[in-house]
C-alpha positions as CSV (number, residue, x, y, z in Angstrom):
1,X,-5.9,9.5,9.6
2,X,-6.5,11.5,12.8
3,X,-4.1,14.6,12.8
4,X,-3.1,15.0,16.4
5,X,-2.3,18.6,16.3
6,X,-6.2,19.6,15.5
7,X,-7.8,16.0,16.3
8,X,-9.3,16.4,13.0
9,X,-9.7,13.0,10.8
10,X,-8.8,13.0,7.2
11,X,-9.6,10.4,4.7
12,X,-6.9,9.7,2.2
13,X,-7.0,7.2,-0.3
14,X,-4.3,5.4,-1.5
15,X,-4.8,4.2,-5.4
16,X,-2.8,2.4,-7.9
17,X,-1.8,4.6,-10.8
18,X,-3.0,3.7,-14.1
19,X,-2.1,-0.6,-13.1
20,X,-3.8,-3.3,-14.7
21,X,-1.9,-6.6,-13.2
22,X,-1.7,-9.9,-14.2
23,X,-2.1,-12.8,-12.3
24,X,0.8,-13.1,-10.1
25,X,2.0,-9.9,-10.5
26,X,3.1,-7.5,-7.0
27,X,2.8,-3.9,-7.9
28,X,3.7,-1.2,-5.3
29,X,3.0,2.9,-5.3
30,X,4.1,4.9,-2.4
31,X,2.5,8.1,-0.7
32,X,4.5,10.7,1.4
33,X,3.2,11.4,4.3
34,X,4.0,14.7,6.5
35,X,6.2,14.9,9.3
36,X,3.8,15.6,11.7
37,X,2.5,12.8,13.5
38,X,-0.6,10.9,11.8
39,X,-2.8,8.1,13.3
40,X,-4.0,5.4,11.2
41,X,-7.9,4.9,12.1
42,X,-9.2,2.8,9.4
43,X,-8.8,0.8,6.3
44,X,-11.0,-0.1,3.5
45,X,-10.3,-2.2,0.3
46,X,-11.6,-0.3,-2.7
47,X,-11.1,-4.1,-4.6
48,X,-12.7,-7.4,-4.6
49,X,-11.5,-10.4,-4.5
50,X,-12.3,-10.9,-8.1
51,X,-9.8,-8.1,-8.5
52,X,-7.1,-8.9,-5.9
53,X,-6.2,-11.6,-3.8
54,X,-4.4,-10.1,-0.9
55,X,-3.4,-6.3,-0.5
56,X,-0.4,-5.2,2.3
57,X,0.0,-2.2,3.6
58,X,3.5,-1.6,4.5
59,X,5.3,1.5,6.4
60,X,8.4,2.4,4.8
61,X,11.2,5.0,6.2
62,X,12.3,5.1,2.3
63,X,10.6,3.7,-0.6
64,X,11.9,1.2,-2.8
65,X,11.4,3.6,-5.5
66,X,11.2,7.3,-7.3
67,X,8.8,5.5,-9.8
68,X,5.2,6.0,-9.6
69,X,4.4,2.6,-9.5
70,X,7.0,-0.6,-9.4
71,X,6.9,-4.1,-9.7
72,X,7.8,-5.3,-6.1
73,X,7.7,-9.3,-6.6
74,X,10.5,-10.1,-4.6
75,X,8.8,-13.9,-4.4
76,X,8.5,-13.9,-8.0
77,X,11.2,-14.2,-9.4
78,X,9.9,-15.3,-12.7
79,X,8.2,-12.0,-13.7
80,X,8.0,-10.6,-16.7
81,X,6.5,-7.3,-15.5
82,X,7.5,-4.4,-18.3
83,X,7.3,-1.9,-15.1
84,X,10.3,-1.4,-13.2
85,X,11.6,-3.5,-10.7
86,X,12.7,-2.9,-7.3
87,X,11.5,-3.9,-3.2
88,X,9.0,-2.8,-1.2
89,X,10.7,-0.6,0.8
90,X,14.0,1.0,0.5
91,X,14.7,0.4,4.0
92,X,12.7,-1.0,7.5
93,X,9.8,-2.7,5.8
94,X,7.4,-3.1,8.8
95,X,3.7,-4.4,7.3
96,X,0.7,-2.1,8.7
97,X,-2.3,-4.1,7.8
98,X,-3.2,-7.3,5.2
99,X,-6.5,-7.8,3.3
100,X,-7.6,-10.6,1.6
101,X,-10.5,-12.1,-0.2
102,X,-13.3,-9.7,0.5
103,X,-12.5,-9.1,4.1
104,X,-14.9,-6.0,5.5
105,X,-13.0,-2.5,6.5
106,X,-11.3,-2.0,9.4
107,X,-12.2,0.2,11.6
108,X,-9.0,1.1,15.1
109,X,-9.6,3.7,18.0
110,X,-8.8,7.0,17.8
């Protein structure tokens, strides 16, 4: 992230807490961001895709919940996740960037 303010870039990275899923399974986390106004610059996938098939980034206004982690499988309906259940995103779900199958980082202006 590029912090306007000072033009300094910070590297964050955002990890699943203590999640071992099972095929099928949609697990989310959430990270609160400041108010001030951050720039995205870059993602990389610390996951293969022996490990994950597809990971989305999503910007939230509100998460979809308190929990530190939560099984957000609103497609899959069938699961029997022991995690709680709840969406994505609270409210205004808007999806930042996708990764799939080994795809290399990505790397956006400044």
């Amino acid at each position: 992230m590029v912090l306007p303010s000072t033009g300094q870039v910070s590297k964050s990275q955002i990890r699943m807490p203590g999640v071992y899923p099972q095929a099928d399974s949609y697990v989310c986390t959430s990270l609160e961001l400041s108010d001030e106004e951050n720039y995205l610059t870059g993602f990389k996938a610390l996951a293969t895709k022996g490990t994950a098939h597809h990971i989305l980034l999503f910007g939230c206004e509100e998460p979809g919940s308190d929990e530190p982690v939560w099984d957000c499988g609103e497609m899959n309906k069938n699961s029997d996740s022991d995690i709680p259940r709840a969406p994505t995103c609270g409210s205004k779900p808007a999806i930042l960037f996708a990764w799939a199958m080994d795809a290399p980082a990505l790397q956006l202006p400044k």
